[in-house]
C-alpha positions in Angstrom: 13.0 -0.7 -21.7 10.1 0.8 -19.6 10.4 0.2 -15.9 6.4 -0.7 -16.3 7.0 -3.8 -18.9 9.6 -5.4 -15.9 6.6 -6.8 -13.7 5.1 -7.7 -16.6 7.7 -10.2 -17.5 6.5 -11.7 -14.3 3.8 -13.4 -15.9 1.4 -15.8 -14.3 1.7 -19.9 -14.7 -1.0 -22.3 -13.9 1.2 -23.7 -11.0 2.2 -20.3 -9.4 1.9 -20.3 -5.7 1.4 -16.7 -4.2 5.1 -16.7 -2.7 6.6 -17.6 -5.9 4.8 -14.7 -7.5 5.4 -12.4 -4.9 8.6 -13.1 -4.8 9.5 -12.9 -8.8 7.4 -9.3 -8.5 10.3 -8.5 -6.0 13.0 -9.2 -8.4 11.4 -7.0 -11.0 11.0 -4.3 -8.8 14.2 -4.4 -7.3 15.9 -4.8 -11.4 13.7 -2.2 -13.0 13.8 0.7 -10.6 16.3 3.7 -10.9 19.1 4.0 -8.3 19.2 7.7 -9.0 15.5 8.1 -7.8 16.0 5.9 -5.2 18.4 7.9 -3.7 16.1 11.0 -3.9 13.4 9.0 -2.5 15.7 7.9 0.0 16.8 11.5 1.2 13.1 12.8 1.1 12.3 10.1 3.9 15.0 10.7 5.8 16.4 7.4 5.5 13.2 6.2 6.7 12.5 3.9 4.2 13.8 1.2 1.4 13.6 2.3 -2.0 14.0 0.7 -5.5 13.7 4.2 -7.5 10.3 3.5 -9.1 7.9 6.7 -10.0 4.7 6.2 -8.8 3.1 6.1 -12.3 5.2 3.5 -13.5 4.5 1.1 -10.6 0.7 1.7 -11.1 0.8 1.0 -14.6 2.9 -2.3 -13.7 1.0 -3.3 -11.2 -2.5 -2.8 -12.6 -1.4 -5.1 -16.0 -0.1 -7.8 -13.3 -3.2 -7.9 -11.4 -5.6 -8.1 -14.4 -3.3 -11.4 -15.4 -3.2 -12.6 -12.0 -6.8 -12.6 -11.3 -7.7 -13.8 -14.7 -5.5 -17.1 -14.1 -6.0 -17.4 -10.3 -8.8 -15.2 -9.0 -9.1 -12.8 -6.4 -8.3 -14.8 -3.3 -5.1 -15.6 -4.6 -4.2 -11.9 -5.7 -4.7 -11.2 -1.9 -2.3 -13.6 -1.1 0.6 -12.1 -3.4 -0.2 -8.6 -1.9 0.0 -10.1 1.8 3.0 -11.5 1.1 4.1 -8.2 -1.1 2.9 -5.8 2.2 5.3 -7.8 4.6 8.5 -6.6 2.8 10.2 -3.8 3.9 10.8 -1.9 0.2 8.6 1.0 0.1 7.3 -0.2 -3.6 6.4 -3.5 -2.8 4.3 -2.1 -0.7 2.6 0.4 -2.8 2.5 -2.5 -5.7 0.2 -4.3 -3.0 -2.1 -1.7 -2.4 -2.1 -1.3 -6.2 -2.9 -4.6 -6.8 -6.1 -4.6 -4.8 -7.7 -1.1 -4.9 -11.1 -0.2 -6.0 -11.9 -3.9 -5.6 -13.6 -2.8 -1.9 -16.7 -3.7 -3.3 -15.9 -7.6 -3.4 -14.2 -7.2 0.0 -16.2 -8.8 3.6 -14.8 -8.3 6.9 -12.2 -11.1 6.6 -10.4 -8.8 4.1 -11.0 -6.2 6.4 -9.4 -7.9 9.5 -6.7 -8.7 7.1 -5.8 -5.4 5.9 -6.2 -4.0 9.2 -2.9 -6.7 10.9 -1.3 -4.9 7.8 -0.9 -1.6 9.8 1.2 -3.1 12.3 3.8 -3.8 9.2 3.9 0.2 8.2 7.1 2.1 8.4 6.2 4.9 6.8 3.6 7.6 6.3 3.9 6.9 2.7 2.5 3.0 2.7 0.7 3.9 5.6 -1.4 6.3 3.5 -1.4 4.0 0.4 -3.0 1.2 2.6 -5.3 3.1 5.1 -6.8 5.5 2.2 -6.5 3.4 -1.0 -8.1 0.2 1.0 -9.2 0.7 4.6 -11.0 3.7 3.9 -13.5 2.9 0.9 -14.5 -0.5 3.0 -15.2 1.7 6.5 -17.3 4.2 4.2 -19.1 1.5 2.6 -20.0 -0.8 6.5 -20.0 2.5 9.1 -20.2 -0.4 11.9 -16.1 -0.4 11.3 -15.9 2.8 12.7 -15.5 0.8 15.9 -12.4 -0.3 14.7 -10.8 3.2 14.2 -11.5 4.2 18.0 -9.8 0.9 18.8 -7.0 2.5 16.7 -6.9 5.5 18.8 -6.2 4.1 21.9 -3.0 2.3 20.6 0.5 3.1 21.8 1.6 3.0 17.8 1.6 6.1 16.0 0.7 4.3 12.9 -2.7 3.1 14.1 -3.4 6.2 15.8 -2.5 7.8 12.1 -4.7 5.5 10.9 -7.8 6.0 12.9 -7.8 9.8 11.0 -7.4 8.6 7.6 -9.6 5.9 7.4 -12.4 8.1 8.3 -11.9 10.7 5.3 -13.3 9.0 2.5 -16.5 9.2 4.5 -15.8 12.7 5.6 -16.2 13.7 1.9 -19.2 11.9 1.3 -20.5 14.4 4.6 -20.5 10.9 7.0 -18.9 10.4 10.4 -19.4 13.9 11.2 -20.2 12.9 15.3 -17.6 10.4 15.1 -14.7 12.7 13.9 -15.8 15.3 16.3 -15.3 12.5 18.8 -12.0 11.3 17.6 -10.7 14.6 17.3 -11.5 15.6 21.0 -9.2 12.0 21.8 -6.2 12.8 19.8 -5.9 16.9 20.0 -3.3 16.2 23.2 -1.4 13.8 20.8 2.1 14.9 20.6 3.1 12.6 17.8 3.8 14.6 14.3 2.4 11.9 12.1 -0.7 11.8 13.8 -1.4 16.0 13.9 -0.5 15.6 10.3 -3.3 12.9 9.9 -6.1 14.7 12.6 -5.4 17.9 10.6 -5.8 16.2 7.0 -9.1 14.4 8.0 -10.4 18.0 9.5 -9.4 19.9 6.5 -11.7 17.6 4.6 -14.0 17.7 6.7 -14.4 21.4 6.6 -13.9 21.3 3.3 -17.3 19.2 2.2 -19.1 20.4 5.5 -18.0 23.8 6.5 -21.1 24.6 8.4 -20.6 22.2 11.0 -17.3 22.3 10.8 -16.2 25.6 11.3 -18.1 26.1 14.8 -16.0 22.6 15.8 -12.8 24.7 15.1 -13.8 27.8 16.8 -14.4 25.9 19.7 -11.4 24.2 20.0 -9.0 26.4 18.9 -7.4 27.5 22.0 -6.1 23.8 22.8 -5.4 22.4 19.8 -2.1 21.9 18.2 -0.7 24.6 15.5 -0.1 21.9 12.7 -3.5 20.4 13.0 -5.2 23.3 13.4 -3.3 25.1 10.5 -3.9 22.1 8.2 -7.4 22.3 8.8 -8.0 25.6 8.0 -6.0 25.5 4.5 -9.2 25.4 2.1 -11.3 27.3 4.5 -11.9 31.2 2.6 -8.9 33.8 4.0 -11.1 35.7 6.4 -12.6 32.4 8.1 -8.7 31.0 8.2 -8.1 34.2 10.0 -11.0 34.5 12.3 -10.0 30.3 13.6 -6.5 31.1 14.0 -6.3 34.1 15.3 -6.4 33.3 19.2 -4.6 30.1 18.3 -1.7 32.4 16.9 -1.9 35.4 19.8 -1.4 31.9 22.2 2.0 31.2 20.3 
């Protein structure tokens, strides 16, 4: 049987409460994963995380057929409800099945939703839900209202890495559309003396894409702080830049080594 048909089983009933269906989504996840991938997954995170053993496109595919019955029967509301309830579980794929159950519906989301999503951040324990909630949800909804921005520099000043993380990421949906350039210049110059991996790895990503759709401005940025910024984000954020103007950012960088 395909591991995507065992959610499915969990289909909806008239007197479901969001609990109940959260928790019967559980059981499918946790019957039809694969203990061999789960121990791969497992190892890759270091022991970081729970894992059932489902691939991602299998979950997706699961997950997209149970929200289309869900919402159907119960509306959207209620759909947020079973993914709150799914997002406070520590299994890494009932985490990712929340975040699949409400994507690209940003549209239809206010600033309740976004309030919500954001107490969400405090329940991350890995970069890998983490990015499937900050990118997949936060992201589209602070593109779409740039007053949110305040919220990411909020986000900066925290003591957790995870909404530090998440102050980069949720700004680089916009930094492909060529928005937010002055506020992820100022962002940037706040977390370049962050010594936390997970958050160089995020401050590089959102550069890289930011140099990627607006290397004009971009590039100068670099230059000028290249001589006190950390290797991995500054290596990160040269990785789509051409060879010579890779070479040309990193060069005093690297001579500093």
């Amino acid at each position: 049987m395909r591991r995507g048909s065992t959610i499915q089983r969990s289909a909806t009933h008239s007197k479901d409460t969001p609990a109940a269906l959260a928790l019967r989504i559980r059981q499918a996840l946790k019957s039809g994963g694969s203990a061999e991938h789960a121990a791969g997954v497992q190892w890759f995170f270091k022991e970081e995380i729970k894992s059932h053993g489902w691939y991602t496109a299998d979950l997706r595919r699961a997950a997209l057929r149970f929200r289309r019955e869900v919402r159907k029967e119960h509306g959207l509301d209620f759909l947020i409800e079973v993914a709150d309830h799914l997002f406070s579980g520590s299994v890494l794929e009932e985490k990712i099945a929340a975040v699949f159950l409400l994507e690209k519906f940003d549209a239809e989301f206010g600033d309740d939703e976004f309030e919500r999503f954001e107490s969400w951040i405090a329940r991350i324990s890995s970069w890998a839900d983490h990015d499937a909630l900050v990118h997949s949800l936060i992201a589209p909804m602070v593109m779409s209202k740039p007053s949110r921005t305040k919220a990411v520099f909020r986000w900066a000043q925290s003591g957790n890495r995870w909404h530090r993380r998440a102050a980069c990421v949720a700004l680089i949906r916009g930094a492909r559309a060529r928005m937010f350039f002055a506020e992820i210049m100022k962002l940037s110059d706040s977390l370049l003396a962050d010594e936390d991996d997970m958050v160089q790895k995020g401050l590089g990503w959102l550069l890289r894409e930011t140099a990627k759709f607006d290397a004009k401005r971009t590039i100068p940025y670099l230059m000028k702080i290249r001589g006190s910024t950390p290797r991995l984000v500054l290596r990160t954020a040269c990785e789509t830049l051409p060879l010579t103007t890779k070479k040309r950012v990193l060069a005093r960088h690297s001579r500093q080594q």
